[in-house]
N, C-alpha and C positions, 0 to 999 in steps of 0.2 A: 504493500500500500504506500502512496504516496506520503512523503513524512510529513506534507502542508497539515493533515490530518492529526489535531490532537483532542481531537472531542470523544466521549467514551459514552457509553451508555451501558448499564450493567445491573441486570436483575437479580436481584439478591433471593425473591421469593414472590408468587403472583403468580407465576407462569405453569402450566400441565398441572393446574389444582387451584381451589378456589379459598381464598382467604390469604392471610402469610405475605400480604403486598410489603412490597422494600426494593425503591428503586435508585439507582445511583447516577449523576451525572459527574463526569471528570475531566473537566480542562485544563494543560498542562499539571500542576500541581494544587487543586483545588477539587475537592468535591462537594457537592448536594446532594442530600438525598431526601428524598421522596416519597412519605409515609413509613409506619413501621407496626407491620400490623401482626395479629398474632390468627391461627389456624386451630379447630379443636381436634381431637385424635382421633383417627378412626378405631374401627372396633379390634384392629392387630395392635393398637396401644395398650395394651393393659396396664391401667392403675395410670396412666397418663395422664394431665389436668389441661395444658396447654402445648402446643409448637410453634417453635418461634424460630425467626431467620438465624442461619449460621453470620455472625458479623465480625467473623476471624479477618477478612480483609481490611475492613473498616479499622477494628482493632491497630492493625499493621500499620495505616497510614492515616491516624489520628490526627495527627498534625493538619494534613489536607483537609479537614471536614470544615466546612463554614456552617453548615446548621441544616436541622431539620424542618420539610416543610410539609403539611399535612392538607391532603383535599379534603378529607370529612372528619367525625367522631365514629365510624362504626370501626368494631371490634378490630376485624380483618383489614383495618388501616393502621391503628391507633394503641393497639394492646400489649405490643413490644416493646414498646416503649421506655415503661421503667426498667426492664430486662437491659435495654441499649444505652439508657442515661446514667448505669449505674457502671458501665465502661465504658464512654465519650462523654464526658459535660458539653454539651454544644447546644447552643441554642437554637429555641421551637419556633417555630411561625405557625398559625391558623388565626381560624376566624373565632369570634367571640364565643361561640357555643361550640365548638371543638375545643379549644383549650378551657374550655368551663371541666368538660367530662374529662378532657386529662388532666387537669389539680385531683380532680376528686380521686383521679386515680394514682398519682404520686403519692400524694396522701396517705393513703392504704400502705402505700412502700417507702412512706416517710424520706421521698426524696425534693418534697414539694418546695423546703426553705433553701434548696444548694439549684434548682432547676432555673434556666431561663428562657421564662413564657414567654412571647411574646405575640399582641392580639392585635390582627392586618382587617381591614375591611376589602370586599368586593372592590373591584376599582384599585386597590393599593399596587406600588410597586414598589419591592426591597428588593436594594443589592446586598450581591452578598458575595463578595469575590469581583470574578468576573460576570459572575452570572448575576442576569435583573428580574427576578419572577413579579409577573403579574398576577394579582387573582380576577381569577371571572367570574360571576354569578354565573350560579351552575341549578338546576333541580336535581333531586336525590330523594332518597326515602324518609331524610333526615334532614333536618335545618343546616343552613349557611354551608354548603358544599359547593366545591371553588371546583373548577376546571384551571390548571395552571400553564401560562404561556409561557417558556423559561428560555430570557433570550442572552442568548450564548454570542462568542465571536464569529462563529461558523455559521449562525442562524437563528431561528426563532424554534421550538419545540413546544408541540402541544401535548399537556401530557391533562387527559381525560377526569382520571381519576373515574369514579362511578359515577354516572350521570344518565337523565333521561331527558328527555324534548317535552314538557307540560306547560301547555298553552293557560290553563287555568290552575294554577295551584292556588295551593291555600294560604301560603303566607308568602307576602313579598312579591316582586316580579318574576316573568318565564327567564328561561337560562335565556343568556347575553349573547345572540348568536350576530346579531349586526357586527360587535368587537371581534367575535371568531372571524365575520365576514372579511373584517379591515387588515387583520394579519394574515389572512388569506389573500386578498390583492396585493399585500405587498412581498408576500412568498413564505409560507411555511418550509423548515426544511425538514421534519418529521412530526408526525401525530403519533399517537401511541393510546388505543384507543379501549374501554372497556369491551371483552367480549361475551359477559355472562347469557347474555339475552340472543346471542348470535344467532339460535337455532328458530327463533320465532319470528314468522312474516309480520307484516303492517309497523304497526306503532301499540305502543305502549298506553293502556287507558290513564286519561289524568285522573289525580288522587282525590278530585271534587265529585266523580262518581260513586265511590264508597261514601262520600258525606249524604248521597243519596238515599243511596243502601238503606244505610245508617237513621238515616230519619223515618224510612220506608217498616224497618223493624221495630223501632219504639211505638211507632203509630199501630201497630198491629200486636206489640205484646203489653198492653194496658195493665194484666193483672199479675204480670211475672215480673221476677227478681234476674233483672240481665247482668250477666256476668261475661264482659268481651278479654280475650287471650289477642294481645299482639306485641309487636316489638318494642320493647321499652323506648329503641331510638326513637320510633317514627314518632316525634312531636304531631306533625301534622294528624296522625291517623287518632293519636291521645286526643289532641285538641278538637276532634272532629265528634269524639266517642261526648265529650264534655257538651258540648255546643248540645248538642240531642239531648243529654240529659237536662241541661239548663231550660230547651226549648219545651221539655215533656215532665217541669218541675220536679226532678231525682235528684238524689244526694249522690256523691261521686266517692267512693274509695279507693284506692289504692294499694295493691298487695304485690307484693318481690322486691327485692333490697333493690335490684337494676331500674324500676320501673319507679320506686322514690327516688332513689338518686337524679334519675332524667327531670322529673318532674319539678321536684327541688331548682337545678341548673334552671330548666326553661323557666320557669315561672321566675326566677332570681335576675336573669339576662332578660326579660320581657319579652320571651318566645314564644309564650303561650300566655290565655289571657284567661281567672278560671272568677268568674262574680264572687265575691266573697259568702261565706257560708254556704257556696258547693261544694267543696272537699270537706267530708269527715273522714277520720281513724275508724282503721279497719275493724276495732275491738267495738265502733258505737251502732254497727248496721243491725245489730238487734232492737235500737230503739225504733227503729222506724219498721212501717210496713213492705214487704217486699216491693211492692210494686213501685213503691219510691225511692228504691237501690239500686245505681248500675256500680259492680267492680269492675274496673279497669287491669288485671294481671298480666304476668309473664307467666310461661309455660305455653306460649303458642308451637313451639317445636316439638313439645314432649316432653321436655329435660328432666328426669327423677328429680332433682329436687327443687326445680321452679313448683312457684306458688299453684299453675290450676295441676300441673300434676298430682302436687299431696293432695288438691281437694278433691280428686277425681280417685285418688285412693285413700278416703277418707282418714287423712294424716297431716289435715291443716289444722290447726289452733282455733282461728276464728271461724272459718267457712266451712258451713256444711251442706254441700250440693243435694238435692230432692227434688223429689215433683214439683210441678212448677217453677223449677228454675232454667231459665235460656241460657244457653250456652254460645256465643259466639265466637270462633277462630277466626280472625280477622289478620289471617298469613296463610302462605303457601310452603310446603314442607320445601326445607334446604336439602337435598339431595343427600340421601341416606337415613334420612330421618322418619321416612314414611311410616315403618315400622313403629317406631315410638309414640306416633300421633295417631295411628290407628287404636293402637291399644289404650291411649288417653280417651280417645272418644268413645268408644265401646265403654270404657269403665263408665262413664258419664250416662252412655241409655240405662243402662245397669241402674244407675238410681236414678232413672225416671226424669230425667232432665231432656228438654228437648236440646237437639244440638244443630247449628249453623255452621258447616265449614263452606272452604272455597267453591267445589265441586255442585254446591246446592244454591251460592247468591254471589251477587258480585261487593264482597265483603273485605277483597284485597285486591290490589293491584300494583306490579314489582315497581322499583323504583330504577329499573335498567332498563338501556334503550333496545327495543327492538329492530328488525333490519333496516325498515325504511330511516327511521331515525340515525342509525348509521350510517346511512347513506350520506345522510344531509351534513352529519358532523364530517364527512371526506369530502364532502362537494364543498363547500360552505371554506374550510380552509386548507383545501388544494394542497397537500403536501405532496414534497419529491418521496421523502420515503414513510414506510406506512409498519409499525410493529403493535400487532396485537395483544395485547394484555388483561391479564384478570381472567380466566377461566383453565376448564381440563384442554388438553392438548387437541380433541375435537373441535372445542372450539376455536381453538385459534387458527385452526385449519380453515373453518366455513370463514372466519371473519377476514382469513386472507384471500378465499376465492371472491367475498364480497368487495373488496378490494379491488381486484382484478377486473370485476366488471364494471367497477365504476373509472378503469382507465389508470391506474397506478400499474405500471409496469410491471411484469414478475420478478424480475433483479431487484425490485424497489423493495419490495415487501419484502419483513423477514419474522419467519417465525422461531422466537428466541427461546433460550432454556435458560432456568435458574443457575446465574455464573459466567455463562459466557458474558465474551465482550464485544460489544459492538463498537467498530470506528468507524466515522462519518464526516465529511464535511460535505460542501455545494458541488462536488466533482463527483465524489463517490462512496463506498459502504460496503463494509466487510467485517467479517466475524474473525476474529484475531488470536482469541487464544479464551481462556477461563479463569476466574480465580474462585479459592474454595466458599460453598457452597452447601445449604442443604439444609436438614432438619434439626434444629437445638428442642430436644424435649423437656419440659418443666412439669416438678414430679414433686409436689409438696413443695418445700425450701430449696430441692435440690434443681441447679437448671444446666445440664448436658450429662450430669453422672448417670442419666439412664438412657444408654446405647443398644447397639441389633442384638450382643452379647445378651445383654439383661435382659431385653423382649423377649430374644428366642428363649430365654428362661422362663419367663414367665408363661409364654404360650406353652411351653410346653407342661409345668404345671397343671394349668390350667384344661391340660385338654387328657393329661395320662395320671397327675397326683404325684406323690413323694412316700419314697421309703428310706427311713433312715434305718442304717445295723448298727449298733452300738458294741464296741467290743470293749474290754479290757486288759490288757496283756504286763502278763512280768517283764517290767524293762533286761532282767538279767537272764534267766532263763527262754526267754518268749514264749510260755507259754500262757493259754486263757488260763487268764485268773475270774474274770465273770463274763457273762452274754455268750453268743451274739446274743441283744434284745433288738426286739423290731417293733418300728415305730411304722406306722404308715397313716399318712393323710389326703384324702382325696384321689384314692386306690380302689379299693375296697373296706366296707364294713368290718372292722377286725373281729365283733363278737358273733358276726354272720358267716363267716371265712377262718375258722381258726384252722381248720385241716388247712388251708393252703398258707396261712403262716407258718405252723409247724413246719411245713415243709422248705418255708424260704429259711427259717431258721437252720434246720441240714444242711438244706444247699450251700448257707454261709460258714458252717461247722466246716465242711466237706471243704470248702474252698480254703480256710484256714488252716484244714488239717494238711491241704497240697502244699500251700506255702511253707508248713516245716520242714517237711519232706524236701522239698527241695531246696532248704535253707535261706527261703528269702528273708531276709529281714528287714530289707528297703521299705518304711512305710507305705510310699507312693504305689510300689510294685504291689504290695500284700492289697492295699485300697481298687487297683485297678482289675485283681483278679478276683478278688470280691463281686466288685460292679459287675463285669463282665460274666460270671459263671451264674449269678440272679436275671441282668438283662436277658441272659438266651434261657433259663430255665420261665420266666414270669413270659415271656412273650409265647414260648409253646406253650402254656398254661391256659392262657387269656389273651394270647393276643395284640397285650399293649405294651406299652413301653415305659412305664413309671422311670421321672427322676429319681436315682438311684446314690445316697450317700452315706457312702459306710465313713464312720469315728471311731478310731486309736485313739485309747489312752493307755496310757504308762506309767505302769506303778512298780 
């Protein structure tokens, strides 16, 4: 590649998976980066709480970093953040109510009095280096989410973040696509675009249809106690749930630590607007008649221990779901989740509650753009090169071929993987080499000590069980002084199986009686022929393969 080329571009996390966004800009000696978001575990995580970007590079060239800057407050933007501030102190940019829910969330990691916030409106532009980012008013499923324009020496970059096209929202004006338009006339030299929505024709419904819905169901359930599940973030979808209750005289409450805390921020930054003496505590909806009660909760995904989960397995404090109570899911399952939110809603007919999801009203609608709308964000700012971001590697596929027909060149487009590097200027663009990359798990206090070593341990636990041998041996003689004793858990029933412990008990005699015999006395050796003369007796047995671990001691 030409050396004129020193502009970088470099995915930390976002890319062939959804959530885990972390994007890098690098001009000579400077970088940016671009959100820091965290991913939750799938079901090969066992005992997993969070995954967050590998930020070993970052780390390395500390020095380089001018600061972090954030399109929205959702999780998969935002959540890494204390993870990342507590090895870079660099400073934040966002807009008012993003850095609202990142104090709140410093806080918890008690790094809120060493961090530096700092709060950009729509319209702003900071340097920061070499580089000048702008923010754009953007729409999103969430308040004050910026689309960023990041103009560099080699060009201007539009970098999407999550975004949709809504002609009618509910708070504030539609995304600022005249400004997209005017960096468009005067040449984009990359977009980098959300793909989540890639697979869906037309457009996206705006969010003022669920305030429809929404008034459509209050008017129709007069004598029930409505209870709506959606995403803490969506201020808009909370303020919308509020407004019907205000308009159909209900008291409002509020249930999940996630869904106060938002509510708290908005209502503190005047995001939301609630009449005074609508919101009561969750503990006072007994004074009132149901029909004068909407809760507003989390557990729209399922989560075991979001708030409508316990009440749907009746293991909430204050809420106890029954006849006549309406149920509203006012989201769409995040992909994998289905399962979890079937089995939520079945618990809910189960006591006799009627239930609302996606599938039966139009009770939600995404906050990502569908195809035509990405259309319009590639027409609209005309970029030389085009790199898809934010979805599974499907997607970035369809969102590259959507690309293509709207006239971006095939060399232009590139579909990138977390770590590689992208170099670019106004001539050209090419993939250069990688830096490390990949998944950091967070596991209680612990964040990277639980690697593929310790999963594959644990799945394997989890799917065969554990036997431990306990032996005791004369350090001088070698011979048993007590056991083998056999422990097993998550094998077999020990008081339902005792014929086949006695038997693993032999098999361990038998295997320690080989070892004298043949003089071993290497602990490791005597442990590994242990293991080994159980794994092949217990698998012609049964079949499976139990975690197997024989303990020496020496006396």
């Amino acid at each position: 590649m030409a050396k004129k080329s020193k502009l970088k571009m470099i995915p930390l996390g976002g890319l062939n998976e959804i959530g885990k966004n972390m994007y890098l800009y690098e001009y000579e000696n400077e970088i940016l980066v671009v959100d820091a978001g965290l991913a939750f575990p799938d079901e090969e995580m066992f005992g997993v709480d969070l995954v967050i970007p590998d930020i070993t590079y970052l780390e390395k060239n500390k020095d380089k970093v001018k600061g972090i800057v954030l399109t929205h407050g959702h999780e998969d933007h935002i959540g890494a953040l204390p993870y990342v501030l507590k090895k870079l102190n660099v400073p934040v940019y966002g807009t008012r109510f993003t850095i609202g829910l990142v104090e709140n969330k410093l806080k918890e990691h008690n790094l809120l009095s060493k961090a530096k916030m700092n709060r950009v409106r729509q319209g702003d532009k900071v340097k920061l280096g070499r580089f000048v980012v702008e923010f754009i008013h953007s729409n999103h499923s969430i308040v004050d989410a910026v689309i960023l324009a990041i103009h560099t020496p080699e060009g201007v970059i539009v970098h999407t973040g999550d975004f949709k096209i809504d002609c009618t929202p509910i708070n504030g004006p539609m995304i600022d696509l005249a400004r997209l338009g005017e960096l468009g006339k005067k040449g984009v030299l990359a977009l980098l675009s959300d793909s989540t929505n890639v697979e869906r024709q037309g457009y996206t419904m705006s969010e003022s249809i669920v305030g429809e819905t929404f008034e459509e169901i209050f008017q129709n359930a007069k004598t029930q106690r409505i209870i709506v599940a959606t995403f803490a973030s969506n201020v808009h979808r909370v303020q919308q749930i509020i407004n019907a209750a205000v308009k159909h005289n209900r008291k409002v409450a509020v249930s999940g630590r996630s869904m106060e805390n938002v509510v708290e921020v908005a209502t503190t930054l005047g995001y939301m607007e609630i009449p005074q003496g609508t919101l009561i505590e969750i503990d006072q909806i007994d004074k009132y008649p149901p029909h004068k009660i909407v809760i507003c909760t989390t557990g729209s995904q399922g989560e075991p221990m979001a708030a409508l989960s316990r009440m749907a397995m009746s293991d909430h404090r204050q809420v106890e779901i029954g006849k006549g109570d309406l149920v509203v899911i006012s989201a769409s399952p995040i992909p994998g989740n289905e399962k979890s939110i079937a089995k939520v809603i079945d618990e809910l007919f189960k006591h006799g509650a009627d239930v609302l999801y996606k599938s039966l009203a139009d009770i939600h609608v995404s906050g990502h753009a569908c195809q035509e709308e990405l259309k319009i964000m590639m027409g609209v700012t005309k970029p030389k090169y085009f790199i898809p971001v934010h979805g599974d590697f499907r997607y970035l596929v369809q969102h590259a071929k959507l690309a293509q027909k709207m006239g971006i060149p095939q060399e232009n487009v590139f579909i990138m993987e977390n770590g590689k590097v992208l170099e670019f200027n106004r001539n050209e663009a090419k993939i250069t080499g990688s830096v490390p990359s990949g998944k950091v798990l967070v596991d209680g206090l612990g964040v990277g000590d639980v690697g593929n070593i310790v999963l594959r341990d644990r799945k394997h636990l989890s799917q065969d069980g554990l036997i431990v041998v306990v032996v005791t041996i004369d350090g001088k003689t070698k011979e048993v002084v007590a056991g083998p004793d056999i422990i097993s858990r998550g094998f077999v029933y020990v008081r339902e199986a005792e014929g086949l412990m006695d038997d693993v008990k032999q098999v361990a005699q038998d295997s320690l009686a080989t070892c004298k015999n043949n003089k071993t006395t290497d602990w490791s050796s005597i442990k590994n022929t242990v293991k080994s003369h159980l794994t092949t007796y217990l698998y012609q047995k049964t079949k499976r393969r139990p975690m197997i671990l024989p303990v020496i001691m020496e006396v």
